[in-house]
DSSP file (Angstrom, degrees, kcal/mol; ACC not computed):
  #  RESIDUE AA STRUCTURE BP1 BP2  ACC     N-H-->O    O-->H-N    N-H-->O    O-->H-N    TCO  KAPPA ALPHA  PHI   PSI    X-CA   Y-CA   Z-CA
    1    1 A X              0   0    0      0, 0.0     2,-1.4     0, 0.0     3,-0.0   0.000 360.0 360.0 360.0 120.1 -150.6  136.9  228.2
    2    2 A X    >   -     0   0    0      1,-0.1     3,-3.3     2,-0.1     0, 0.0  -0.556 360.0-173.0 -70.4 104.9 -149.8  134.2  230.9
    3    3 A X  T 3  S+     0   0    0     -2,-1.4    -1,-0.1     1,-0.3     3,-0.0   0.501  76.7  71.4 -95.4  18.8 -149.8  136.3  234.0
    4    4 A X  T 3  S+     0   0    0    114,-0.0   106,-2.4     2,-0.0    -1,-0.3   0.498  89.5  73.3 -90.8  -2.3 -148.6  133.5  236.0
    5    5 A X  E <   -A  109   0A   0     -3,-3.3     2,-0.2   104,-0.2   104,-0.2  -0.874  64.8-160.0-124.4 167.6 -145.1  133.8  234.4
    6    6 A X  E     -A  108   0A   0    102,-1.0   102,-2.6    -2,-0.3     2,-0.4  -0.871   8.9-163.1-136.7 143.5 -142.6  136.5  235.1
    7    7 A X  E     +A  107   0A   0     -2,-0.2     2,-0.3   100,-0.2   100,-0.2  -0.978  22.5 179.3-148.0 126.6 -139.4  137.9  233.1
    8    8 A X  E     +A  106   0A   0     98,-3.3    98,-3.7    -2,-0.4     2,-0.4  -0.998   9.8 174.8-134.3 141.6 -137.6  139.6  235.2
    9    9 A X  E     +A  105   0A   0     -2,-0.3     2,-0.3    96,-0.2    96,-0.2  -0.825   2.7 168.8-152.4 140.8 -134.1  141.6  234.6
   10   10 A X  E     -A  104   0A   0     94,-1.3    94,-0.9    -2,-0.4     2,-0.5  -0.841  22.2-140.9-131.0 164.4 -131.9  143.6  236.3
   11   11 A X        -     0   0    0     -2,-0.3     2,-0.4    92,-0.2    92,-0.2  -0.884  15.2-163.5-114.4 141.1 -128.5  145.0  236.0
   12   12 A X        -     0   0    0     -2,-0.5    90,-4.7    90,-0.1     2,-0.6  -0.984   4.4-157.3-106.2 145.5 -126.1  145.5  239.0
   13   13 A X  E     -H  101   0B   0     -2,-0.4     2,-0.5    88,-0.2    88,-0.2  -0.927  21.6-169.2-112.2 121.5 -123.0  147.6  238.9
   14   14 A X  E     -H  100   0B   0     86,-2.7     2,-2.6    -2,-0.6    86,-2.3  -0.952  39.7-133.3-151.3 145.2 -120.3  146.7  241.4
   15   15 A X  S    S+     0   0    0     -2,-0.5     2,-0.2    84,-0.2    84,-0.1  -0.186  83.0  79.2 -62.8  36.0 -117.1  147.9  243.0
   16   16 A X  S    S-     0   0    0     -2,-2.6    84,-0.3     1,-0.1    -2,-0.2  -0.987  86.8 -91.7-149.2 144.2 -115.2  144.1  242.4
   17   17 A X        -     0   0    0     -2,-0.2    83,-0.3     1,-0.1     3,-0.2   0.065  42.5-108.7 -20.4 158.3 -113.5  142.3  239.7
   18   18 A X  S  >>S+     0   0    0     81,-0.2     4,-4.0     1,-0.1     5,-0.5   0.821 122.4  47.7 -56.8 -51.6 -115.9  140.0  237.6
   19   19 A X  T  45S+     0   0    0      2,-0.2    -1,-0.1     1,-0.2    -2,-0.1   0.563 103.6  52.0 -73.2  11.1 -114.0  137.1  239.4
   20   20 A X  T  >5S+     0   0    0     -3,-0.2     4,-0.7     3,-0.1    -1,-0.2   0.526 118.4  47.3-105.7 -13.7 -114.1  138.3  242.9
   21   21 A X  H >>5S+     0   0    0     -4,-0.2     4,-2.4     2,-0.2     3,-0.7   0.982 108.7  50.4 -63.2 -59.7 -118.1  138.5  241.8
   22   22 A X  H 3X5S+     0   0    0     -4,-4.0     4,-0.6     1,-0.3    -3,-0.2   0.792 101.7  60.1 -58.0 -50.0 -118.2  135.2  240.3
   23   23 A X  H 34<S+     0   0    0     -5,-0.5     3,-0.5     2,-0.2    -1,-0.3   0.876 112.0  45.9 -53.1 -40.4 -116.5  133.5  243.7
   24   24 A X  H X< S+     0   0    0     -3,-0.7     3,-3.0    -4,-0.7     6,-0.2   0.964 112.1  46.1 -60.7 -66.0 -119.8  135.0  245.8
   25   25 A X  H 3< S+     0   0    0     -4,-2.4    -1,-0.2     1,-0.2    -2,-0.2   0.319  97.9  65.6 -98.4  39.8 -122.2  134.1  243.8
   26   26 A X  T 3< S+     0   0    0     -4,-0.6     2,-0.7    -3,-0.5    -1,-0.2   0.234  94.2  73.9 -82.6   4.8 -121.1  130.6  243.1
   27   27 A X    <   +     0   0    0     -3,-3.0     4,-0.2     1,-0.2    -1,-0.1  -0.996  53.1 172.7-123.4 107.8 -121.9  129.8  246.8
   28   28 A X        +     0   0    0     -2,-0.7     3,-0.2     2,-0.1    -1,-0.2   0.402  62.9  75.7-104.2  17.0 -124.9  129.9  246.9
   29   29 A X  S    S+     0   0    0      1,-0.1     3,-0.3     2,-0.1    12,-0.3   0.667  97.7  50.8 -19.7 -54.5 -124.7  128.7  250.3
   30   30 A X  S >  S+     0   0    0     -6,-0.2     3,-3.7     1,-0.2     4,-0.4   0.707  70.3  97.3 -60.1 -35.7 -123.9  131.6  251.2
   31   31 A X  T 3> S+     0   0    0      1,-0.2     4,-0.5    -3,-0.2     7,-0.3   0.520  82.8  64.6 -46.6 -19.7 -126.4  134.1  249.7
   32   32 A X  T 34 S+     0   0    0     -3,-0.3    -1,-0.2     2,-0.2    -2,-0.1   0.746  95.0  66.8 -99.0 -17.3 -128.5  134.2  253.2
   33   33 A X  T <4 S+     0   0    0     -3,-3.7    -1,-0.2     1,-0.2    -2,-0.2   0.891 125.5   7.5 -44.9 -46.7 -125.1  135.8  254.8
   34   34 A X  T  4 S+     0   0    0     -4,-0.4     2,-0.4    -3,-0.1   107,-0.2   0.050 117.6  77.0-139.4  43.3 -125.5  138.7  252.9
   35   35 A X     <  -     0   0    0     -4,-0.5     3,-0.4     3,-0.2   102,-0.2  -0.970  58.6-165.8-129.7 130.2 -129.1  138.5  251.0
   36   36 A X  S    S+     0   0    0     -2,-0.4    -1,-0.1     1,-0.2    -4,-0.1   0.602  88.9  49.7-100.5  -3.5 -131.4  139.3  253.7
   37   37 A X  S    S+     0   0    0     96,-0.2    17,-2.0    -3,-0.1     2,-0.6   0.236  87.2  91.6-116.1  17.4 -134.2  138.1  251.8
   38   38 A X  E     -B   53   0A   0     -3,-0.4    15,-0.3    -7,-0.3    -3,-0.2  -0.975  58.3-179.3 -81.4  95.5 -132.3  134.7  250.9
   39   39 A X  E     -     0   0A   0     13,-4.5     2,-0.3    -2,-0.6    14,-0.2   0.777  52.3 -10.9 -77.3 -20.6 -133.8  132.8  254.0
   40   40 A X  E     -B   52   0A   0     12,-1.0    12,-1.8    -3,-0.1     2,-0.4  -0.779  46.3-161.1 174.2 132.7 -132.1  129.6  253.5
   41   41 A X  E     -B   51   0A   0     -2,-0.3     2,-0.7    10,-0.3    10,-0.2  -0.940   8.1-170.4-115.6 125.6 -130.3  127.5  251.4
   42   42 A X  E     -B   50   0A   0      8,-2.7     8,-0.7    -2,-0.4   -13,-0.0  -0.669  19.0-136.7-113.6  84.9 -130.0  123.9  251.7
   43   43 A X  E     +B   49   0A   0     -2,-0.7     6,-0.2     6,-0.2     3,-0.1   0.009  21.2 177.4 -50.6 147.8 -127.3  121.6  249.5
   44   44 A X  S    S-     0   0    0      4,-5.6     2,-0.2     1,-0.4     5,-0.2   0.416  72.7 -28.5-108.6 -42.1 -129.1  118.4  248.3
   45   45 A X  S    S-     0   0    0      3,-2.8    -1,-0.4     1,-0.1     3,-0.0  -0.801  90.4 -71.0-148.6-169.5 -126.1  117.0  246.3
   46   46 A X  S    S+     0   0    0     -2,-0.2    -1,-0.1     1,-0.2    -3,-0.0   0.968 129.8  29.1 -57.9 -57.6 -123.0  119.1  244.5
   47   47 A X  S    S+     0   0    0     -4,-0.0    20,-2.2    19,-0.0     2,-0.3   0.415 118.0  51.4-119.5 -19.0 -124.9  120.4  242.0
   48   48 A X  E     + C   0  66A   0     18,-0.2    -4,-5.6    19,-0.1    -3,-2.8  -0.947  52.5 149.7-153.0 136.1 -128.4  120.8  243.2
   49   49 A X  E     -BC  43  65A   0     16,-2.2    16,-2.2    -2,-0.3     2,-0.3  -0.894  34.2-115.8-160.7 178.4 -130.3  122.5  246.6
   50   50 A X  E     -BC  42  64A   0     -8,-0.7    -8,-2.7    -2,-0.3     2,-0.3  -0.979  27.5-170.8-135.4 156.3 -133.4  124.1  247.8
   51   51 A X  E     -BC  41  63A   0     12,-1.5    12,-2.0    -2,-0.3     2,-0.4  -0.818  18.4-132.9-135.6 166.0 -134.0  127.8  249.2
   52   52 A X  E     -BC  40  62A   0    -12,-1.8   -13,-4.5    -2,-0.3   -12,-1.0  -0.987  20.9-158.8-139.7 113.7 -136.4  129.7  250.7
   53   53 A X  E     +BC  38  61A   0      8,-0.7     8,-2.3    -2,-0.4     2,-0.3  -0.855  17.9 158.2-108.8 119.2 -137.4  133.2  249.6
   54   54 A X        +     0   0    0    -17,-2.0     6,-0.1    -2,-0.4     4,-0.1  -0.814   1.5 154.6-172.0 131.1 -138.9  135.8  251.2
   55   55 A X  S    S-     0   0    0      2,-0.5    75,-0.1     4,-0.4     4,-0.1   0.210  70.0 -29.8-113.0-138.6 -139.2  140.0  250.6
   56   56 A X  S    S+     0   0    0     73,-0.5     2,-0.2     2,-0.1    74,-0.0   0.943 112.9  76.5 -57.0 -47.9 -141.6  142.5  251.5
   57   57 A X  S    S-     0   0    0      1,-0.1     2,-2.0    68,-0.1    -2,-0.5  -0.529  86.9-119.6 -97.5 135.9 -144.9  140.4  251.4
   58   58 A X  S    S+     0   0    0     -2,-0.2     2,-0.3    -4,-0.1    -1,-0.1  -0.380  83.3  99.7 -79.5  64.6 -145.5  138.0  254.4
   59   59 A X        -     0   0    0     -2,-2.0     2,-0.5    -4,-0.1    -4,-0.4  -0.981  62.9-143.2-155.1 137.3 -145.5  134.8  252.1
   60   60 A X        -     0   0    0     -2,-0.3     2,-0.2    -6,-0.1    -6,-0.2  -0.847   6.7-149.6-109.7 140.4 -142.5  132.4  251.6
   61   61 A X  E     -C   53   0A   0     -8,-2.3    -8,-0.7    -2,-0.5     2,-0.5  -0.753   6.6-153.8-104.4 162.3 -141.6  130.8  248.4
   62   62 A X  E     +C   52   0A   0     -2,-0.2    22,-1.9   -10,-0.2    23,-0.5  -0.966  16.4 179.2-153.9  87.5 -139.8  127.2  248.1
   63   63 A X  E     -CD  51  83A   0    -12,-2.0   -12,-1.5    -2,-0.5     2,-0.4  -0.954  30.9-141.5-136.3 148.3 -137.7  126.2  245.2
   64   64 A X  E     -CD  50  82A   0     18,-3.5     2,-0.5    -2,-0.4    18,-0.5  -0.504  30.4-164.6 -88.7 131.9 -135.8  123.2  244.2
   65   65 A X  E     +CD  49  81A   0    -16,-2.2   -16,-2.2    -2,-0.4     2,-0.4  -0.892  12.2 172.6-123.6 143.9 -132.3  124.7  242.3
   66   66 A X  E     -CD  48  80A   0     14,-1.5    14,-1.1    -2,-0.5     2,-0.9  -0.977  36.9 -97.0-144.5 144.8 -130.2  122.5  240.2
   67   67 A X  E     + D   0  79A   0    -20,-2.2    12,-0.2    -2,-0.4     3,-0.2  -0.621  35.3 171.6  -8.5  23.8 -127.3  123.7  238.1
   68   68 A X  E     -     0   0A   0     -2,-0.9     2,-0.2    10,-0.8    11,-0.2   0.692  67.5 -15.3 -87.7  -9.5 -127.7  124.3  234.7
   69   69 A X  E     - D   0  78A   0      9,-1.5     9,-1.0     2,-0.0     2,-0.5  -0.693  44.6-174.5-170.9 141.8 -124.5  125.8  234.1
   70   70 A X  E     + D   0  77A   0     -3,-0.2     7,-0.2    -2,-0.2     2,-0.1  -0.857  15.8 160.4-110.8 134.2 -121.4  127.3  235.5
   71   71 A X  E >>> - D   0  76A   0      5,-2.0     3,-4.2    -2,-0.5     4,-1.7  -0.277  13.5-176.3-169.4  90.2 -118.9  128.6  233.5
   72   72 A X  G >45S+     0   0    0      1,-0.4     3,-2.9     2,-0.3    -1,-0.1   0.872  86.3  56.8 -46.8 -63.7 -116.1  131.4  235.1
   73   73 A X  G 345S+     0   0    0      1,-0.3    -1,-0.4     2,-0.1    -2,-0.0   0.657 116.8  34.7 -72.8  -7.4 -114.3  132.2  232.0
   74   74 A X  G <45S-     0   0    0     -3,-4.2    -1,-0.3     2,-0.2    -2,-0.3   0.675 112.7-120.5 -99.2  -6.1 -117.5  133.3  230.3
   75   75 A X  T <<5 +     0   0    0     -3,-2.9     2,-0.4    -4,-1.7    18,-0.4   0.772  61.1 153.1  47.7  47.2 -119.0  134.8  233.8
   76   76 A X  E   < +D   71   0A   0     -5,-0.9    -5,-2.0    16,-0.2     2,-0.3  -0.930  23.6 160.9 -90.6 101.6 -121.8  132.5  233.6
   77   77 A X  E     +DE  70  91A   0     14,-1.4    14,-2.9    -2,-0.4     2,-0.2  -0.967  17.3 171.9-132.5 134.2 -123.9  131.0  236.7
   78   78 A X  E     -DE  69  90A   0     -9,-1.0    -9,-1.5    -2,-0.3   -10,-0.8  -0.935  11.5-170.6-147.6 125.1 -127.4  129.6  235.7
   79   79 A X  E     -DE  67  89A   0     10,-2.3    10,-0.7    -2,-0.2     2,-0.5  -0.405  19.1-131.9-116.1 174.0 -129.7  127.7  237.8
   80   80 A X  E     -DE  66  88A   0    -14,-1.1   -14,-1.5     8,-0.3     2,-0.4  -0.940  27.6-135.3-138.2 143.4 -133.2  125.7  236.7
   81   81 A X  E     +DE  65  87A   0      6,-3.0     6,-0.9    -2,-0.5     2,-0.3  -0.896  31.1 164.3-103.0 113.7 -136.0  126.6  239.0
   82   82 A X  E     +D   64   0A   0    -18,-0.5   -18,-3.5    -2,-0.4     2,-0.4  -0.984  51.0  43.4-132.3 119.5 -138.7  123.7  240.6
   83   83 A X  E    S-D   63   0A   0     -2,-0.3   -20,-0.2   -20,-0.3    -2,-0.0  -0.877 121.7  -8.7 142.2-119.8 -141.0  124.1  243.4
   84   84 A X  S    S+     0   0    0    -22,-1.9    27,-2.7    -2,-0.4    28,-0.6   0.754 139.5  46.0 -57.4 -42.8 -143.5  127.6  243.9
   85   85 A X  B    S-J  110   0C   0    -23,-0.5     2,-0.3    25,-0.2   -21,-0.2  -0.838  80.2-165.1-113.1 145.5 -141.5  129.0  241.1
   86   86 A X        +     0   0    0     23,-0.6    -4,-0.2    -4,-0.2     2,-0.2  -0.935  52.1  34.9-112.7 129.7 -140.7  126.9  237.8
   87   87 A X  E    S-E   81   0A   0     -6,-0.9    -6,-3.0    -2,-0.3     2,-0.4  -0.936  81.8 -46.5 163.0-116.4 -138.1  127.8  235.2
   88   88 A X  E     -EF  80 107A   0     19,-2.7    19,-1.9    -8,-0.3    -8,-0.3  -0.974  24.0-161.4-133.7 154.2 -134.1  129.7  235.3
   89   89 A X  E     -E   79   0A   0    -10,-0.7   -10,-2.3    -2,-0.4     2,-0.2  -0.866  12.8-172.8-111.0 164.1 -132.2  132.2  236.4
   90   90 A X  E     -E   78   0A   0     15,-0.3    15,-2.5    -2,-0.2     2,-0.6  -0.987  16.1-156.7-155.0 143.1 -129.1  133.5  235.3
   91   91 A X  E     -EG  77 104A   0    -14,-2.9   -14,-1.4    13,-0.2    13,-0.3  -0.965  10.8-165.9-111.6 135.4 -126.2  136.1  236.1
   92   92 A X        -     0   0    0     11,-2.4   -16,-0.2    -2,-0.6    12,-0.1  -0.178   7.4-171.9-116.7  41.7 -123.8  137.6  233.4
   93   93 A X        +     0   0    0    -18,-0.4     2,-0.2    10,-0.1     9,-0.1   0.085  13.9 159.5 -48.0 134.5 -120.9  139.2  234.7
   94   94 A X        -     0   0    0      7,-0.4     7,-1.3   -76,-0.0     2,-0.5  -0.892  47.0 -81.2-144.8 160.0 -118.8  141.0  232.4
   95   95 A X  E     +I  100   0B   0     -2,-0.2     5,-0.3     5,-0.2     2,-0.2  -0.586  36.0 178.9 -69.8 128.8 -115.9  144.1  233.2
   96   96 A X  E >   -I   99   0B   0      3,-3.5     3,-1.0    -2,-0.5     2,-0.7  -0.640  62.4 -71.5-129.2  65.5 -117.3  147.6  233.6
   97   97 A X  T 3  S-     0   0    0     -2,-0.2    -2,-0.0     1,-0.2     3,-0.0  -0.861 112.7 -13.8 105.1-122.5 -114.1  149.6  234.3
   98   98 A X  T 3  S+     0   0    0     -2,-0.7    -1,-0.2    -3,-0.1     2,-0.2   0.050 134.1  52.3-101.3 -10.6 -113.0  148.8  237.3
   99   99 A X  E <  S- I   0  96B   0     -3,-1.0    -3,-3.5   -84,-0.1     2,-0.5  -0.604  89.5-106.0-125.5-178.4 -115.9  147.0  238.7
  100  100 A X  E     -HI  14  95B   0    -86,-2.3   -86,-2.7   -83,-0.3     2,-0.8  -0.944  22.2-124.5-132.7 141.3 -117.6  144.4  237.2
  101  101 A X  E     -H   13   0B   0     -7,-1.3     2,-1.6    -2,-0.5    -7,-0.4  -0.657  29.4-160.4 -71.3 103.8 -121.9  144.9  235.1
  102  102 A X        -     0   0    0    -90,-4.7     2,-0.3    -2,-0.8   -90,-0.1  -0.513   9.1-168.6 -91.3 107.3 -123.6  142.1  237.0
  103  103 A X        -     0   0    0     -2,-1.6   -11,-2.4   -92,-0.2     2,-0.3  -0.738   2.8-170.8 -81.9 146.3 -126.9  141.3  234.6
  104  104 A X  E     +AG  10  91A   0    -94,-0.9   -94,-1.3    -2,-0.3     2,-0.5  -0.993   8.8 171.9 -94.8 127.5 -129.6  139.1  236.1
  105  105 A X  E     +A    9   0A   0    -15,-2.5     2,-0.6    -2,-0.3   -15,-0.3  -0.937   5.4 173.0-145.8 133.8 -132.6  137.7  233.9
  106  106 A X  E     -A    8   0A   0    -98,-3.7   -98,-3.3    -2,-0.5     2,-0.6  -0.942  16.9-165.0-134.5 157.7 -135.0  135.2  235.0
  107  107 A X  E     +AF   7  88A   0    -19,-1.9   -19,-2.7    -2,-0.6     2,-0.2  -0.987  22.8 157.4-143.8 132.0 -138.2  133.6  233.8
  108  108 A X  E     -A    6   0A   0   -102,-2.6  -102,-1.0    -2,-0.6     2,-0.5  -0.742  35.0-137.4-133.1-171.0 -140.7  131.6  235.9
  109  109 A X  E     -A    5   0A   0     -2,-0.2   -23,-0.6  -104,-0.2     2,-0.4  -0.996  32.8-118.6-151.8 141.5 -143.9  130.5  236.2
  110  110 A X  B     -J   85   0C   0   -106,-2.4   -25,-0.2    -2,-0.5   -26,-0.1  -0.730  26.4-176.1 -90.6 147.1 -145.6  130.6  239.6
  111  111 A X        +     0   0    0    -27,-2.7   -26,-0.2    -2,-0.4     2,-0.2   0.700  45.7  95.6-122.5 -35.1 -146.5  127.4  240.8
  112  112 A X  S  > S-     0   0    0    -28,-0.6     4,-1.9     1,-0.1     5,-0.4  -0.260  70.5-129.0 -52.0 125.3 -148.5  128.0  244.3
  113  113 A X  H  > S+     0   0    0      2,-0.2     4,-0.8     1,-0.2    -1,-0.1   0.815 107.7  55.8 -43.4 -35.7 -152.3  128.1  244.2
  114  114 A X  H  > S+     0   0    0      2,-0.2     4,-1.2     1,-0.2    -1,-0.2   0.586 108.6  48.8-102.4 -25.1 -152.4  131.2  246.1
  115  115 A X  H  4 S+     0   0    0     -3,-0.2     4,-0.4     2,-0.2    -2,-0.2   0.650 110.6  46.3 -80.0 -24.6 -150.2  132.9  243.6
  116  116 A X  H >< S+     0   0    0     -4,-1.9     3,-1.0     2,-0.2     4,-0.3   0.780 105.6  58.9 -71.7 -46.3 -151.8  131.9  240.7
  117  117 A X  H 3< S+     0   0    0     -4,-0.8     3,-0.4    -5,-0.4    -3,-0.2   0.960 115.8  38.5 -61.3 -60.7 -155.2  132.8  242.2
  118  118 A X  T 3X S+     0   0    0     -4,-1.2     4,-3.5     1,-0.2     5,-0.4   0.461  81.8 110.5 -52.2 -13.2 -153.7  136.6  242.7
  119  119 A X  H <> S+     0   0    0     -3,-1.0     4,-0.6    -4,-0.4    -1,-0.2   0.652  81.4  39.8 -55.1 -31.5 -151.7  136.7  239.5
  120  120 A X  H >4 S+     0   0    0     -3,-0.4     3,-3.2    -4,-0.3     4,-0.4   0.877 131.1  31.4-109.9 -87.6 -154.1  139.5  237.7
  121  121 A X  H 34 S+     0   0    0      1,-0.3     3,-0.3    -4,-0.2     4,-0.3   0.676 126.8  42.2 -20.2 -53.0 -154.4  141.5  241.1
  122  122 A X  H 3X S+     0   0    0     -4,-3.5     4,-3.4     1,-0.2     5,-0.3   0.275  88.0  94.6 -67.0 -16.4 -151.1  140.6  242.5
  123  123 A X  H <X S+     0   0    0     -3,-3.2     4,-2.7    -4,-0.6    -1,-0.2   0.957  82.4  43.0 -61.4 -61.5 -149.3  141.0  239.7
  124  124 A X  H  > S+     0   0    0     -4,-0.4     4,-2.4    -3,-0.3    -1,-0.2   0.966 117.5  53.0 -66.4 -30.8 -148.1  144.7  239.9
  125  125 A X  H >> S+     0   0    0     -4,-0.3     4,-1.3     2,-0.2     3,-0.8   0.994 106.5  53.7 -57.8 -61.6 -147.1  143.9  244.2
  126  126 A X  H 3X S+     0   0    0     -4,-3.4     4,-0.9     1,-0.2    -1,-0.2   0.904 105.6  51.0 -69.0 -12.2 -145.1  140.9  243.2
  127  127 A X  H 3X S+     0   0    0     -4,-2.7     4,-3.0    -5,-0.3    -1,-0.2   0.937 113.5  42.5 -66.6 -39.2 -143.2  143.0  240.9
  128  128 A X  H XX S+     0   0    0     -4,-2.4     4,-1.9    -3,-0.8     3,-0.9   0.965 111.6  61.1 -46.3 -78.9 -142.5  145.7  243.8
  129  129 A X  H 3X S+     0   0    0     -4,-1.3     4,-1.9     1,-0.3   -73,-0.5   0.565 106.4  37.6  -4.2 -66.8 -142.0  142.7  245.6
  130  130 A X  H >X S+     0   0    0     -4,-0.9     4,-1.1    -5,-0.5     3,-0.6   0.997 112.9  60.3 -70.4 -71.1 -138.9  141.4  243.3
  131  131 A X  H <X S+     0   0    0     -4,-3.0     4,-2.8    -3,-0.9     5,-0.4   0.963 110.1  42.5 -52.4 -57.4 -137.6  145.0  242.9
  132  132 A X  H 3X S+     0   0    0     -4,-1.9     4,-3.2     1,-0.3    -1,-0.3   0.963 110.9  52.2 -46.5 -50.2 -137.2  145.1  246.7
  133  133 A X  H <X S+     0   0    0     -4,-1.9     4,-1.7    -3,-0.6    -1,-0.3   0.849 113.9  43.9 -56.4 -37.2 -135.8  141.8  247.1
  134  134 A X  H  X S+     0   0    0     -4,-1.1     4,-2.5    -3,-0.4    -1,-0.3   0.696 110.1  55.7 -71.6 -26.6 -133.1  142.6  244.4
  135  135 A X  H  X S+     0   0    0     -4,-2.8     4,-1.4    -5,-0.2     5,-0.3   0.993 113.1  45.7 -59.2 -70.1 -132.4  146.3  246.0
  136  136 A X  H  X S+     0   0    0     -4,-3.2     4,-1.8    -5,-0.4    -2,-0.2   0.692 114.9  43.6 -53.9 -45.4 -131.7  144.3  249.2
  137  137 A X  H  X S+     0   0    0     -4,-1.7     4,-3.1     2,-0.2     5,-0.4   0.876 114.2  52.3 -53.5 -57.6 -129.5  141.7  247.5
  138  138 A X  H  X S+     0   0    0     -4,-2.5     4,-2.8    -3,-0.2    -2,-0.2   0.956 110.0  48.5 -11.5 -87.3 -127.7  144.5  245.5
  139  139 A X  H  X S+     0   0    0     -4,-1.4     4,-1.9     1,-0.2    -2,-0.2   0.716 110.4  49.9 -56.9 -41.0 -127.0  146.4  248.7
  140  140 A X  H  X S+     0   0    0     -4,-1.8     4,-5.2    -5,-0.3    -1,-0.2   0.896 112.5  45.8 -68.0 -45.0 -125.6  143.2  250.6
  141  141 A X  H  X S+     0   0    0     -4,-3.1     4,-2.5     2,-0.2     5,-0.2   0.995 109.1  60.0 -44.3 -50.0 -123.0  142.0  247.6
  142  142 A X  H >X S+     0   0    0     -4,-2.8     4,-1.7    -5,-0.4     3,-0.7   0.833 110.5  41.5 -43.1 -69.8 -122.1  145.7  247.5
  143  143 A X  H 3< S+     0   0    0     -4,-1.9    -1,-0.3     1,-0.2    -2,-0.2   0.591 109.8  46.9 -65.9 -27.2 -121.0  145.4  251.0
  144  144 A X  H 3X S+     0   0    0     -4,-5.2     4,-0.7  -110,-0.1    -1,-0.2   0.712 114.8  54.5 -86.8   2.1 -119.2  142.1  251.6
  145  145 A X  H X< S+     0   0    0     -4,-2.5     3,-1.6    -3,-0.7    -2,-0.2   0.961 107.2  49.2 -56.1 -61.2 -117.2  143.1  248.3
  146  146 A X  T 3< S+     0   0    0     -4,-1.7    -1,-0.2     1,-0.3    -2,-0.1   0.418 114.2  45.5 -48.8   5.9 -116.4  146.2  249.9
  147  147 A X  T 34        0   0    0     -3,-0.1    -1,-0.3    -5,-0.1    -2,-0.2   0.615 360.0 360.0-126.4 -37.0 -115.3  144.2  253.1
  148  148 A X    <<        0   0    0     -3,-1.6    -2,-0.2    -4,-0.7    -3,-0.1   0.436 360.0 360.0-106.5 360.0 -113.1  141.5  251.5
């Protein structure tokens, strides 16, 4: 086991079309509006940006985000990962009722020295770590769906 890489996935359930979903989180410009743990996002070009990440633990991450596909009619946003973190993320909105199953799955590899160093210790905290950060993110969508 590499215990510098991470697979992470989680499922959100929420109170909006897939397409009123799919319009948030295609800005990801936005995400620091209502992600509290999104510190910043910075466009490089159309397609491509860098953000700044940071949860419970008093340590910022730094990653380059590019594009690797968008695609509405499937509910498909998928990004490629460079910087502290390398690899994708992806969201996979589908209908759940009346609301829409938002799936998240990423895989990375940690890229910082100082994270690597911790991985065997650190390991089960940066997981918390990620659970928190996704509660928080969760909890903000939730609410500017509920608001618009």
């Amino acid at each position: 086991m590499d215990w510098c890489r991470y697979r992470f996935r989680c499922v959100w359930r929420l109170a909006a079309s897939p397409d009123a979903v799919y319009t948030v989180l295609e800005r990801a410009e936005d995400y620091p509006r209502w992600w509290p743990q999104v510190r910043e996002v910075a466009p490089l070009d159309d397609t491509a940006g860098t953000a700044r990440f940071r949860s419970l633990l008093p340590y910022d991450l730094v990653v380059t985000v590019r594009a690797l596909r968008r695609d509405p009619a499937a509910g498909v946003l998928e990004i490629g990962l460079g910087g502290d973190l390398e690899g994708w993320a992806r969201w996979t909105l589908t209908a759940d009722g009346a609301g829409t199953r938002a799936l998240y799955e990423q895989e990375v590899e940690v890229r910082t020295r100082l994270l690597r160093a911790l991985a065997v210790p650190g390991r089960p905290v940066f997981r918390a770590n990620h659970a928190l950060m996704m509660r928080g993110g969760r909890r903000g969508l939730a609410a500017l769906l509920g608001a618009v």
